[in-house]
C-alpha positions in Angstrom: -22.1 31.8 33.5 -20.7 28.9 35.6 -18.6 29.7 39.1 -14.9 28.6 38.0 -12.2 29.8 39.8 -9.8 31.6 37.8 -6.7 30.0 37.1 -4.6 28.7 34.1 -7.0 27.3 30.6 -6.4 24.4 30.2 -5.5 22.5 27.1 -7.6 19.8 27.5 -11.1 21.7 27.9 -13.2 19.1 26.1 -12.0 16.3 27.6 -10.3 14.4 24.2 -6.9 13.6 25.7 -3.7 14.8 25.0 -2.8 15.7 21.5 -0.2 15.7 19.0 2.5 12.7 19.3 3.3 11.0 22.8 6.8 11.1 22.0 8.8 13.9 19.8 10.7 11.8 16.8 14.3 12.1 16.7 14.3 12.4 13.1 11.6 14.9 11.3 9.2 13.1 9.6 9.9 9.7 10.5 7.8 8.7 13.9 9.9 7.4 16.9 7.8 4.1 17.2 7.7 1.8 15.0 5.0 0.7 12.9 3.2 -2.4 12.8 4.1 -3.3 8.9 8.1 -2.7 10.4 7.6 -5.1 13.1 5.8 -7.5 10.9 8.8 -7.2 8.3 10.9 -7.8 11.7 9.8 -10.9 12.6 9.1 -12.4 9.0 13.0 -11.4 8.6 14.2 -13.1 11.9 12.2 -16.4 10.6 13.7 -16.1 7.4 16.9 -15.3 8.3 17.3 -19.0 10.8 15.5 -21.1 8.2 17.7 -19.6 5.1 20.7 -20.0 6.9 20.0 -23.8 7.8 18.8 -24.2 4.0 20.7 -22.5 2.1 22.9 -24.8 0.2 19.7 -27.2 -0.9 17.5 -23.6 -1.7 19.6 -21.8 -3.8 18.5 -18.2 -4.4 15.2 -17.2 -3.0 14.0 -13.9 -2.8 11.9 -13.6 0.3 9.3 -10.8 0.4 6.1 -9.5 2.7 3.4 -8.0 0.9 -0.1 -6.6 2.6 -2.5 -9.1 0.8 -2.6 -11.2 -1.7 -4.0 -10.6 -5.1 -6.9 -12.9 -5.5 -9.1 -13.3 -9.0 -12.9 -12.5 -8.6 -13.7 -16.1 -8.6 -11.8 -16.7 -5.6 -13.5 -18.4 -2.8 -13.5 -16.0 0.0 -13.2 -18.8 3.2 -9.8 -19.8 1.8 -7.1 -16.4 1.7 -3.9 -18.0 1.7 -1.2 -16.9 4.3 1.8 -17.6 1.7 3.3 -18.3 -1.2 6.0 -20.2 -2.6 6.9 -20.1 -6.4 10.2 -22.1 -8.1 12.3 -20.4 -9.7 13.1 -21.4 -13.5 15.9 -20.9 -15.8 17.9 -17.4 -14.2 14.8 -16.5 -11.9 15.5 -17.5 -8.3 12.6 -19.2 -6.1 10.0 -16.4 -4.6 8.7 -16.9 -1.3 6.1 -14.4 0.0 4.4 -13.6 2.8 0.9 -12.3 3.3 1.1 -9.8 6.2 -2.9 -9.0 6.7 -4.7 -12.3 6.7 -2.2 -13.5 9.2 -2.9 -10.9 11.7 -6.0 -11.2 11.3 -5.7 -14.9 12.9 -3.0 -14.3 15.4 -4.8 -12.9 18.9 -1.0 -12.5 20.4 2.1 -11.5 20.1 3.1 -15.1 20.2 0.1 -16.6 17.8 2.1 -14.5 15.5 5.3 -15.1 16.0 4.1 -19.4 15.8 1.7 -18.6 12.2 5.1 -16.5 10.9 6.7 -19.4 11.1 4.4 -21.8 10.0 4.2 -20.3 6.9 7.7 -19.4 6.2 8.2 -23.4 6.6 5.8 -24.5 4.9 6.5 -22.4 1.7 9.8 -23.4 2.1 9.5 -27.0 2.2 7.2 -26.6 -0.5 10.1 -25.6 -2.7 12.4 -28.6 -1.4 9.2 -30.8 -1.7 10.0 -32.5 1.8 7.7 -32.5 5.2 7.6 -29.2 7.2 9.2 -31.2 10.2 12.2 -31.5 8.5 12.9 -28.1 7.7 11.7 -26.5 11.4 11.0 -29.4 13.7 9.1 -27.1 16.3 6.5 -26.9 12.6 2.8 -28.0 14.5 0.1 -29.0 11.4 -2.7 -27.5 13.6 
């Protein structure tokens, strides 16, 4: 038997921290801080939108999307995972530009590395499509 001094258990007893959520949601069943996927989808949308809007009338419709990763075939060489993808539209299909959300957090170390790769792709796949030099469409667009 150890000597404690009587007094109020604690909660913590085993030394693991706190538990349950640091903040109460506002809504049930939705958390009150945002995920990383939702501030991904953010900042993919905030590029989108200012490139888009300067576009527009050259692009036509595009469908912009972010997906997790992108499906590869078996044969795929593995040092190569591409960050994007940009596919024309034909006939009534409108242009499809996607963004792989995994591979390029993987290579961002910041907040900013990320926000720079987000938009490196994003203009990239769109000047794809217009088949003109990424420094036209963005010109703060770095090759490195």
């Amino acid at each position: 038997m150890t000597d404690r001094a009587p007094g109020p258990r604690r909660r913590d007893r085993r030394g693991r921290g706190m538990r349950g959520p640091g903040v109460l949601p506002r809504t049930p069943g939705r958390p009150e801080t945002r995920t990383r996927r939702e501030r991904f989808d953010d900042l993919v949308l905030a590029v989108v939108t200012e490139v888009d809007a300067q576009w527009a009338d050259r692009l036509g419709t595009v469908e912009y999307a972010v997906e997790d990763t992108p499906d590869l075939p078996d044969d795929w060489d593995p040092t190569e995972i591409p960050l994007g993808s940009a596919v024309r539209g034909t006939g009534g299909e409108p242009s499809r530009v996607v963004v792989f959300r995994r591979p390029i957090e993987r290579r961002a170390e910041s907040r900013s590395e990320l926000d720079v790769l987000v938009l490196t792709v994003v203009v990239e796949q769109v000047a794809d499509l217009l088949n003109v030099e990424p420094q036209v469409i963005d010109p703060r667009y770095e090759s490195d």
